[in-house]
C-alpha positions as CSV (number, residue, x, y, z in Angstrom):
1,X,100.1,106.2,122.1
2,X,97.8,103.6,121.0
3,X,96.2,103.5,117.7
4,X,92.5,105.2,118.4
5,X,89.4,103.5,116.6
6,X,89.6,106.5,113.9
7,X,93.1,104.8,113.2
8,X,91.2,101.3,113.1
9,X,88.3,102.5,110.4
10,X,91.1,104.4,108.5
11,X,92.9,101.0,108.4
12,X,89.8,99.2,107.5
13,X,89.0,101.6,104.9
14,X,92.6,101.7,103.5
15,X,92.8,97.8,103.3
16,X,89.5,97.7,101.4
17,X,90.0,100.5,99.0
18,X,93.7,98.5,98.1
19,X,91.4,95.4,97.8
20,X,89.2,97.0,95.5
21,X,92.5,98.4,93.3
22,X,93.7,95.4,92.4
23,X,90.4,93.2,92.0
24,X,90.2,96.2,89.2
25,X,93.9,95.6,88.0
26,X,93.0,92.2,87.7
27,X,89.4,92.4,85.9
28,X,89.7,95.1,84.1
29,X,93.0,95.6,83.3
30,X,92.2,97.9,80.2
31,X,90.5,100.7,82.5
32,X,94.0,102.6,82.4
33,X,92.1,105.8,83.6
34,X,90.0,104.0,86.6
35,X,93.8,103.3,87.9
36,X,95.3,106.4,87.1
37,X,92.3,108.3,89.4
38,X,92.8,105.8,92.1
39,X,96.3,106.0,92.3
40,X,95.9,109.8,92.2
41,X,93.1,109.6,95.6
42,X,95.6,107.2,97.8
43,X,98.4,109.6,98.5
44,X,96.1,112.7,99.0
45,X,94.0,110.7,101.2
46,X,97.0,109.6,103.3
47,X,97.8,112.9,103.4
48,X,94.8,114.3,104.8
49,X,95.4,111.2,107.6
50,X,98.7,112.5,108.5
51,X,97.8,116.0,108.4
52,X,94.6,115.2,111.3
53,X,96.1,112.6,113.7
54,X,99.6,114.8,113.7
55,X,97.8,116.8,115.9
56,X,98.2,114.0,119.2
57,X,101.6,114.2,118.7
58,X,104.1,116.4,120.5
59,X,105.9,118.8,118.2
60,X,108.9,117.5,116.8
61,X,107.1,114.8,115.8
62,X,103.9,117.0,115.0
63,X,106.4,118.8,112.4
64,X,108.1,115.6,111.1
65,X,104.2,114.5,110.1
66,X,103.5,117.6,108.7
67,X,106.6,117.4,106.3
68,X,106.1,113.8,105.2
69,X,102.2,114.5,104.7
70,X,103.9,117.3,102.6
71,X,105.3,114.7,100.5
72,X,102.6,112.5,100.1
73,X,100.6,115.4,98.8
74,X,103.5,115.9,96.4
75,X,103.0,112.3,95.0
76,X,99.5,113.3,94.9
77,X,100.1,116.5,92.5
78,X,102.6,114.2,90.7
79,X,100.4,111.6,89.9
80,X,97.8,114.6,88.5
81,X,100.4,116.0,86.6
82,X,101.3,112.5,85.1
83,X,97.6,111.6,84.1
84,X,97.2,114.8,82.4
85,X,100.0,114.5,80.0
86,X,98.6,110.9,79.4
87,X,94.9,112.0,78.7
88,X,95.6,115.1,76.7
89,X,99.0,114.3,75.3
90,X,100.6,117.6,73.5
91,X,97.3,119.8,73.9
92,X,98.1,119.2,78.6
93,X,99.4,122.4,80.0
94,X,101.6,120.6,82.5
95,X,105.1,119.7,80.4
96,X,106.5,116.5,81.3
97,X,109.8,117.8,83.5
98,X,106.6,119.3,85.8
99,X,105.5,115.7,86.7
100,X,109.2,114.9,87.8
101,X,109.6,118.2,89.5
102,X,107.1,116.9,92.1
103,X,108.5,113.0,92.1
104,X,111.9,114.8,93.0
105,X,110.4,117.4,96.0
106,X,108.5,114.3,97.5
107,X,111.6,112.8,97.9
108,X,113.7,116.0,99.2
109,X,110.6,116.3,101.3
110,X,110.9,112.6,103.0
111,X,114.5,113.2,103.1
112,X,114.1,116.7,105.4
113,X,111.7,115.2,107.6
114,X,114.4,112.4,108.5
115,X,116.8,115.6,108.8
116,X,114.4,117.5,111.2
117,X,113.8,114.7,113.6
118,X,117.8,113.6,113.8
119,X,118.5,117.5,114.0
120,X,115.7,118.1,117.3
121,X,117.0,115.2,119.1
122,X,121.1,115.3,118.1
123,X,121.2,118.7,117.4
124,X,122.2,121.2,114.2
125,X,125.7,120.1,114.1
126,X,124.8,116.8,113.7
127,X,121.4,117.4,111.8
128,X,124.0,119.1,109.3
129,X,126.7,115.8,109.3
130,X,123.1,113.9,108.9
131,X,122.2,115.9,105.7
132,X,125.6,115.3,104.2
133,X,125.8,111.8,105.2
134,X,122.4,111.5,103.0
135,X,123.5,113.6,100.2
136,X,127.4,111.4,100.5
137,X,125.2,107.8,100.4
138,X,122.5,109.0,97.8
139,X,125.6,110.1,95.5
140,X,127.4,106.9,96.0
141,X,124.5,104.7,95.2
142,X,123.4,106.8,92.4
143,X,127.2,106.7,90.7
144,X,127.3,102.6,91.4
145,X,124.1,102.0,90.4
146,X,124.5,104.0,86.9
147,X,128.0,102.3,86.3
148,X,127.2,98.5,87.2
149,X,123.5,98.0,86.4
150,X,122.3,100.8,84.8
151,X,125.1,101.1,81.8
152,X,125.4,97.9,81.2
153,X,121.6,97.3,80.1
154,X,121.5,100.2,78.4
155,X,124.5,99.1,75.9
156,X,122.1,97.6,73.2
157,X,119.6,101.1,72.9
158,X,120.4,103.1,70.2
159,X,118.1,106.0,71.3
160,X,119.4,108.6,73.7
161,X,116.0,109.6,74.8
162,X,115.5,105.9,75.9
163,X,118.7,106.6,78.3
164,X,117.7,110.0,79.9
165,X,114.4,108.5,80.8
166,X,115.4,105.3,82.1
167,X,118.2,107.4,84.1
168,X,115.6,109.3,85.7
169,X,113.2,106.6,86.1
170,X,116.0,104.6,88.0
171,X,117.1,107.7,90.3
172,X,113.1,107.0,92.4
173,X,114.1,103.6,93.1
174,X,117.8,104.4,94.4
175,X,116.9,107.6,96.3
176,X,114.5,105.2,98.1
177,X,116.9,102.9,99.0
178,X,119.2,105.4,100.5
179,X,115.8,107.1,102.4
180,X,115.1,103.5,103.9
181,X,118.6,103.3,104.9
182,X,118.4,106.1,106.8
183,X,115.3,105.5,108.2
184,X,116.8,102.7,110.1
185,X,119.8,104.7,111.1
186,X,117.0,107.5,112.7
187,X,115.4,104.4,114.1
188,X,118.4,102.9,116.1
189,X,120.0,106.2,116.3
190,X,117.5,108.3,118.7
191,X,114.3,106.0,119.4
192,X,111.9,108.8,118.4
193,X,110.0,105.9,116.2
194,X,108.3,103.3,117.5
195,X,109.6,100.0,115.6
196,X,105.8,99.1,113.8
197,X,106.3,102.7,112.8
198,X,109.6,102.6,111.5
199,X,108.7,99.1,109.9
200,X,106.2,100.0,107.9
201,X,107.8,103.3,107.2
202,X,110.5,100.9,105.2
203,X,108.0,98.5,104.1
204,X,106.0,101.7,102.4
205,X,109.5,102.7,100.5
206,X,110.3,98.9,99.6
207,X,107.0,98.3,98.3
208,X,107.6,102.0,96.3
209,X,111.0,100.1,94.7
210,X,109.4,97.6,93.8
211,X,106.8,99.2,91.9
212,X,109.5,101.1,90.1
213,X,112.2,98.6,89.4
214,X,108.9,96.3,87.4
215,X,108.0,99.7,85.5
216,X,111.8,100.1,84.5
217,X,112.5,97.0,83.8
218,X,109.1,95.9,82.0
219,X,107.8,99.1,80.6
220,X,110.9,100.9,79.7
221,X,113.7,98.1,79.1
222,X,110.5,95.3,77.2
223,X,108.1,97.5,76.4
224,X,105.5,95.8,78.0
225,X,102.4,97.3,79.1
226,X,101.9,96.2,82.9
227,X,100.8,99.9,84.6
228,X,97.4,98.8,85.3
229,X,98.9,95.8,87.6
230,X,101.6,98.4,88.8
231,X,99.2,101.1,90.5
232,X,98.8,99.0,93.3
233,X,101.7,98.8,94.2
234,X,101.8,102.7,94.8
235,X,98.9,102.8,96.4
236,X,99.9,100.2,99.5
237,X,103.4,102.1,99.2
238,X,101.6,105.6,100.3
239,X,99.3,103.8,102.6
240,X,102.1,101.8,104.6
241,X,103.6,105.2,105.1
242,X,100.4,106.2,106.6
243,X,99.9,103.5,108.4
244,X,103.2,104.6,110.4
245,X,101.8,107.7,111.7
246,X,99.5,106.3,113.8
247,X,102.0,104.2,115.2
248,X,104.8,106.8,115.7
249,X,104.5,108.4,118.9
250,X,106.9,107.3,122.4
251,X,104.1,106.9,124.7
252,X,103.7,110.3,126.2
253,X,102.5,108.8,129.7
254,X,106.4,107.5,130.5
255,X,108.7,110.5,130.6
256,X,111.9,108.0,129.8
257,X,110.9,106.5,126.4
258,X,111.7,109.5,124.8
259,X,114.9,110.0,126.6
260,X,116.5,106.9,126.4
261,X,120.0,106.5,125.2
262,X,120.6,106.3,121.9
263,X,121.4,102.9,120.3
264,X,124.8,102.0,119.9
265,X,124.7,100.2,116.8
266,X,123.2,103.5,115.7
267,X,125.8,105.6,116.5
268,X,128.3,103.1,115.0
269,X,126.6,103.5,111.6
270,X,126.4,107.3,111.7
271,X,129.3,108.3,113.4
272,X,132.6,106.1,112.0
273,X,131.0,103.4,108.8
274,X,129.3,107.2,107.1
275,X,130.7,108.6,105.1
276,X,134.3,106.6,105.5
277,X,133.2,103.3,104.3
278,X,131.1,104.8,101.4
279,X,134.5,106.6,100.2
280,X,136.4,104.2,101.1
281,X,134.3,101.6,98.8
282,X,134.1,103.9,96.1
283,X,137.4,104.7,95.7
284,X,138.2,100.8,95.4
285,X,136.0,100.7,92.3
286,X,137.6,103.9,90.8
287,X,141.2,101.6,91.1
288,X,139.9,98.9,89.6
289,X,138.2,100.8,87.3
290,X,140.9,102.6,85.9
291,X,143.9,99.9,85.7
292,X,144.4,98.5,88.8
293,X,146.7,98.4,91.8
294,X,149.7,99.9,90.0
295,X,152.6,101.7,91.6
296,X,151.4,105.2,92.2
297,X,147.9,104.1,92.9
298,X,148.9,102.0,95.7
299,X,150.9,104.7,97.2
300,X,147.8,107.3,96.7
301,X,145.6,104.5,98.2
302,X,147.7,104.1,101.2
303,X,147.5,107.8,102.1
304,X,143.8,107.8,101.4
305,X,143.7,105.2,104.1
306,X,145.8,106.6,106.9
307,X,144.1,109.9,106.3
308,X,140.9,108.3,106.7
309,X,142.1,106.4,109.7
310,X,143.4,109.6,111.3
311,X,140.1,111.2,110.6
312,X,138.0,108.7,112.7
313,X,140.4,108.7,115.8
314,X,139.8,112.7,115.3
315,X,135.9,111.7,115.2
316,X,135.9,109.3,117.6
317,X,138.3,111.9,120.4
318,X,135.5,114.6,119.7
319,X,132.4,112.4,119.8
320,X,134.2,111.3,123.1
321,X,134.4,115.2,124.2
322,X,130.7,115.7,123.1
323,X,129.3,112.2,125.3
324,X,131.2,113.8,128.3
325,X,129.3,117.2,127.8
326,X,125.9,116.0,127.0
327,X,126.3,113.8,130.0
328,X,127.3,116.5,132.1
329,X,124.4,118.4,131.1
330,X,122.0,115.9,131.3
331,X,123.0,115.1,134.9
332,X,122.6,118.9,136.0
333,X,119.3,118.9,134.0
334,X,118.3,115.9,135.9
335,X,119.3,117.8,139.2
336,X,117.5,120.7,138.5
337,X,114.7,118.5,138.1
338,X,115.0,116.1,141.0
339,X,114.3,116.5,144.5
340,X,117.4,116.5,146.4
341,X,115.8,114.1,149.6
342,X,114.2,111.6,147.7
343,X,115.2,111.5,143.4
344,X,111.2,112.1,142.6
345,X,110.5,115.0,140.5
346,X,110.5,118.2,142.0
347,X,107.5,121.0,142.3
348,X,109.6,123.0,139.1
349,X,109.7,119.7,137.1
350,X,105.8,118.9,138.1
351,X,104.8,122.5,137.0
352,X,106.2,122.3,133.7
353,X,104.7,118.7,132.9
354,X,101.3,119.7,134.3
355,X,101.2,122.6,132.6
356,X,101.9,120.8,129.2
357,X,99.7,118.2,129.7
358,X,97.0,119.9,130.3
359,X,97.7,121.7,126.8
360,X,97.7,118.0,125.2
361,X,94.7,117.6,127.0
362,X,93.0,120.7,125.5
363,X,94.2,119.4,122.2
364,X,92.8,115.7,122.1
365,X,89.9,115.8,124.4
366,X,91.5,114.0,127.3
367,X,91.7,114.3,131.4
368,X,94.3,115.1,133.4
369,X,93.9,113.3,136.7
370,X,96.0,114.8,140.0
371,X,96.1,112.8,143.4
372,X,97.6,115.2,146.0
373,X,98.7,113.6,149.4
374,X,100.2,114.3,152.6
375,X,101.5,111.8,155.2
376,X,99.1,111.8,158.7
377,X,101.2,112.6,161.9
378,X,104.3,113.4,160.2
379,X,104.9,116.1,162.6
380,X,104.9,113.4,165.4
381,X,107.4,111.2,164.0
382,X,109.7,114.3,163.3
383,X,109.1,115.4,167.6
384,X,109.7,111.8,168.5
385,X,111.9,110.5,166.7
386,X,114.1,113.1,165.3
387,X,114.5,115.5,161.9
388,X,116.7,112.3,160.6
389,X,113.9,109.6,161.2
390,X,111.3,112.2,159.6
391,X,113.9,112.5,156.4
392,X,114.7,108.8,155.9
393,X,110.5,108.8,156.6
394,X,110.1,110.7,153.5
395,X,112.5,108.4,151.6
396,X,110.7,105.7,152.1
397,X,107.3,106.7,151.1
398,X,109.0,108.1,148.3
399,X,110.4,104.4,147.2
400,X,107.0,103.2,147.6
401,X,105.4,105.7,145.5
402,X,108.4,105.4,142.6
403,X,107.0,102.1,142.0
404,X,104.1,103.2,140.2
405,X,106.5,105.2,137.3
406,X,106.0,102.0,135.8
407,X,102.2,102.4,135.0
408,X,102.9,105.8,133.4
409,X,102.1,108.3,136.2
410,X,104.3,111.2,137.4
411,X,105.4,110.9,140.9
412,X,106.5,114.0,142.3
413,X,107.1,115.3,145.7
414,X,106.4,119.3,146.6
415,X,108.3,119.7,149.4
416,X,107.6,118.2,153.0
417,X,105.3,115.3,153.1
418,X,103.4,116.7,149.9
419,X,103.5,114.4,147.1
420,X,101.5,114.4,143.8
421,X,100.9,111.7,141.5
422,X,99.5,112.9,138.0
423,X,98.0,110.9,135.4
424,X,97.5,111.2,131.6
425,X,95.5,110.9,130.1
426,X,93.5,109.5,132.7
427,X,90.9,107.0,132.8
428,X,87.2,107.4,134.5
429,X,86.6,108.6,138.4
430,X,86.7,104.7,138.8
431,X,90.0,104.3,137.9
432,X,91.5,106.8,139.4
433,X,89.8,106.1,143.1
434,X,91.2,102.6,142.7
435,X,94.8,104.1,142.1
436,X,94.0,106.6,145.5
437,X,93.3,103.1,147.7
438,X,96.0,101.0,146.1
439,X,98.0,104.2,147.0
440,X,96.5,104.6,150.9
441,X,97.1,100.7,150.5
442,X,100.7,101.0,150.3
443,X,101.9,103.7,152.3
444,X,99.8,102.5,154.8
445,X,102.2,99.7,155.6
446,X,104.6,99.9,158.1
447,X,107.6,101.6,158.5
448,X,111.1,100.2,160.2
449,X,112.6,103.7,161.0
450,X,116.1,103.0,162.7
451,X,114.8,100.0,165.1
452,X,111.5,101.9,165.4
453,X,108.3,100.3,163.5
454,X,106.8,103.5,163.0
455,X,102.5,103.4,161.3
456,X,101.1,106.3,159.1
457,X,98.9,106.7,156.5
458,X,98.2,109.5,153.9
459,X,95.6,111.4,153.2
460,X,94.7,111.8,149.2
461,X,92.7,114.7,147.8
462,X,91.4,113.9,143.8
463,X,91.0,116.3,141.1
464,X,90.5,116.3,137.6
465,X,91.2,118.5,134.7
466,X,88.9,119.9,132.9
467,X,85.9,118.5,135.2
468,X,87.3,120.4,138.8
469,X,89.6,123.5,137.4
470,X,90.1,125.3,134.4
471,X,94.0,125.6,134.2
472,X,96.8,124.4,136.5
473,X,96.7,126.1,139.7
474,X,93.4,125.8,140.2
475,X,93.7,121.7,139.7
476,X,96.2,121.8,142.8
477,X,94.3,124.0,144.7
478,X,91.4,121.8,144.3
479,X,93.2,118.4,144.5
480,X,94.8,120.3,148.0
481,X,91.1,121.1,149.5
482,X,90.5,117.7,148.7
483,X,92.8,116.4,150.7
484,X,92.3,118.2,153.5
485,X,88.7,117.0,153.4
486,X,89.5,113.7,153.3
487,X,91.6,114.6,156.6
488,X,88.5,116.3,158.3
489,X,86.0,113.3,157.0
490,X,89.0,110.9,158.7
491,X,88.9,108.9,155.1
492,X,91.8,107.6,153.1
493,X,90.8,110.0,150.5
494,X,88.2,112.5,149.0
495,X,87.0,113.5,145.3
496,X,84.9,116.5,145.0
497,X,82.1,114.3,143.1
498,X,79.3,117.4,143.9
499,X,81.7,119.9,142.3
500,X,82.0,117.9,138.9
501,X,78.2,117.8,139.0
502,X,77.9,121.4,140.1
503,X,80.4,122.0,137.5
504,X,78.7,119.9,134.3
505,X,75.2,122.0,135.8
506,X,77.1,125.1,135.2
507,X,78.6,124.6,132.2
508,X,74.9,123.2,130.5
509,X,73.3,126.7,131.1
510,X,75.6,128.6,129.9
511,X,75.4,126.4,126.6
512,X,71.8,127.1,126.6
């Protein structure tokens, strides 16, 4: 799904209110309360963004949207909460711990919109090992980062207050770090992203650490006022983020991109390096920490390591187990759905996807082109040549017709000679009467049927929803008379032109 020229102005608009940010940072660096009410606009303005163009999407990914615009609004309520206590000091309403509240659910927030993506496409088992993969990391990164870079700067502050708030202030910046981990691993792991989207969805929570690691280490650890110059930062942060959503979407027209195998360097990293390397890292720093390789440690160590080996030949036998059963499945999914003669999609598989696209249709303002056909003297070839020429007829159309999966169309056959092509969204009657004779072009050639050169050509009836039929049925019933009026006009193919007129006619009174 492309970006639309509502994702272009949005862009445009987002670049320039950034622009005008830090031109403000930079001139008037003392108009701490100009920043504070930009900074506080960004996120809910991305949110809003998210919350409208979520609606192209299909619904796993509609939901995912939702939750992160979720998040964004959090930032938005946090970044209220924050200038309030700034403004009005003791005399705000909102206590301080309020402000952090909201940091914290934007976070839990981004983190169980990863969750719910992994868990649609792997499943709740693994949604669940996903979670506590998160939680394992997040706690690991959290516990290194206090002891080795945290600690030690704090040695030389007498103040205790100054070490709860820069431990909170640094748990933004590490939780971050451990979201665009994850990110990745969602990324290579089930290909539900796009990679600009999943690119700027890490480039959104980089910019986000760096924003925070400069307001750690220059307002809390130096004391130096640099917030105006830090806001932003933030800003692109949020915007980044919703720059991703319009890039997000597997394009809907190929049925494959959003089944495609998973990665396998993504299922290395989720199945067998999390959580065993993390443990097994951490509990190398807890033996060095506390004295060393010494007797009893090494033997403890050891059984650490063959318990954690035996665990992954466990994980690996039952991943093994679960490959063979989703494979299974898929393949009997992928018969239920394929036509037995000829591997194109069947009339069940062509009803469903019809059906559903014309509800995506409804929902964006699209057209849902359909080109119905049937191959000319078929019956013939079947008298003459036998039931066997007449099948290994069919599979050759059918090879012909395959070839046009690549430009994102559904090729289906009904049963018989009856084939469908559907397109969406489609483009303008134009287009679609150019695919028709490229089609009649090339079925039209002909046919080497066991020794036999055999000629034939189809005959193509064209319909289009919502301009010929008002739900499903009524598109293949009209797409059907089509075709048989190209067969009584003799012509390669027919679209009802006078019944979109007649149609657009109708539908202009009744708005009057």
């Amino acid at each position: 799904m492309s970006p639309t020229p509502a994702d272009h102005l949005w862009i445009r608009l987002a670049i320039i209110y950034a622009f005008i940010q830090i031109m403000i940072a930079l001139w008037m660096p003392d108009a701490l309360s100009l920043q504070r009410v930009l900074v506080i606009i960004s996120p809910a303005a991305a949110s809003v963004y998210l919350m409208r163009i979520r609606r192209r999407f299909e619904v796993h990914l509609r939901r995912f949207w939702l939750i992160v615009s979720l998040g964004l609004m959090g930032e938005a309520v946090a970044r209220t909460l924050h200038a309030c206590n700034i403004w009005f000091g003791k005399e705000s309403a909102f206590p301080p711990v309020l402000t952090h509240l909201f940091w914290g659910l934007e976070l839990i927030l981004f983190a169980s919109s990863l969750i719910y993506l992994f868990r649609h496409v792997q499943g709740s088992f693994r949604g669940l090992r996903f979670m506590l993969d998160i939680v394992i990391v997040g706690i690991a990164v959290m516990t290194v980062g206090w002891e080795y870079f945290i600690k030690p700067e704090l040695q030389g502050l007498a103040h205790e207050a100054v070490w709860g708030n820069l431990w909170v202030d640094m748990l933004y910046p590490l939780c971050a770090m451990v979201l665009i981990f994850f990110t990745l691993v969602l990324y290579f792991n089930t290909g539900q992203l796009r990679k600009w989207a999943a690119i700027l969805l890490c480039l959104g929570g980089s910019t986000f650490i760096a924003g925070d690691v400069l307001y750690i280490y220059l307002v809390d650890l130096l004391d130096i006022e640099v917030r105006s110059y830090l806001y932003p930062l933030y800003t692109l942060s949020v915007f980044f983020i919703s720059f991703a959503g319009g890039q997000s979407a597997p394009d809907t027209r190929n049925p494959s991109v959003g089944e495609r195998e998973p990665r396998s360097i993504g299922n290395l990293i989720v199945r067998y390096l999390l959580p065993y390397s993390v443990l097994g890292g951490m509990f190398a720093l807890m033996a060095q920490h506390f004295g060393g390789w010494n007797g009893l440690f090494t033997g403890l160590s050891l059984c650490v390591i063959l318990i954690l080996f035996r665990q992954i030949l466990i994980q690996f036998e039952n991943d093994r187990l679960f490959d063979r059963l989703h494979e299974s499945l898929m393949q009997s999914e992928s018969l239920a759905h394929r036509d037995d003669l000829t591997g194109l999609y069947n009339r069940r598989y062509f009803n469903a996807r019809l059906s559903s696209s014309l509800k995506e249709a409804d929902r964006t303002g699209s057209r849902v082109g359909l080109l119905y056909m049937d191959m000319n003297r078929f019956k013939r070839v079947n008298d003459r040549y036998g039931h066997r020429a007449g099948d290994l007829l069919i599979r050759k159309v059918a090879d012909r017709l395959q070839s046009l999966e690549s430009k994102g169309v559904l090729v289906s056959r009904l049963g018989g000679d009856e084939f469908t092509v559907m397109i969406h969204p489609a483009g303008d009657d134009q287009e679609l009467i150019w695919m028709a004779e490229e089609i009649w072009t090339m079925l039209s050639e002909p046919y080497e049927l066991e020794g036999h050169e055999v000629r034939t050509t189809p005959s193509i009836g064209i319909a289009v929803y919502p301009d010929h039929a008002r739900n499903d049925q009524e598109l293949i019933g009209r797409a059907d008379a089509a075709m048989y009026a190209a067969k009584e006009r003799n012509a390669p193919w027919h679209f009802d032109v006078e019944r979109t007129m007649l149609l657009q006619l109708l539908d202009q009174k009744v708005s009057r």
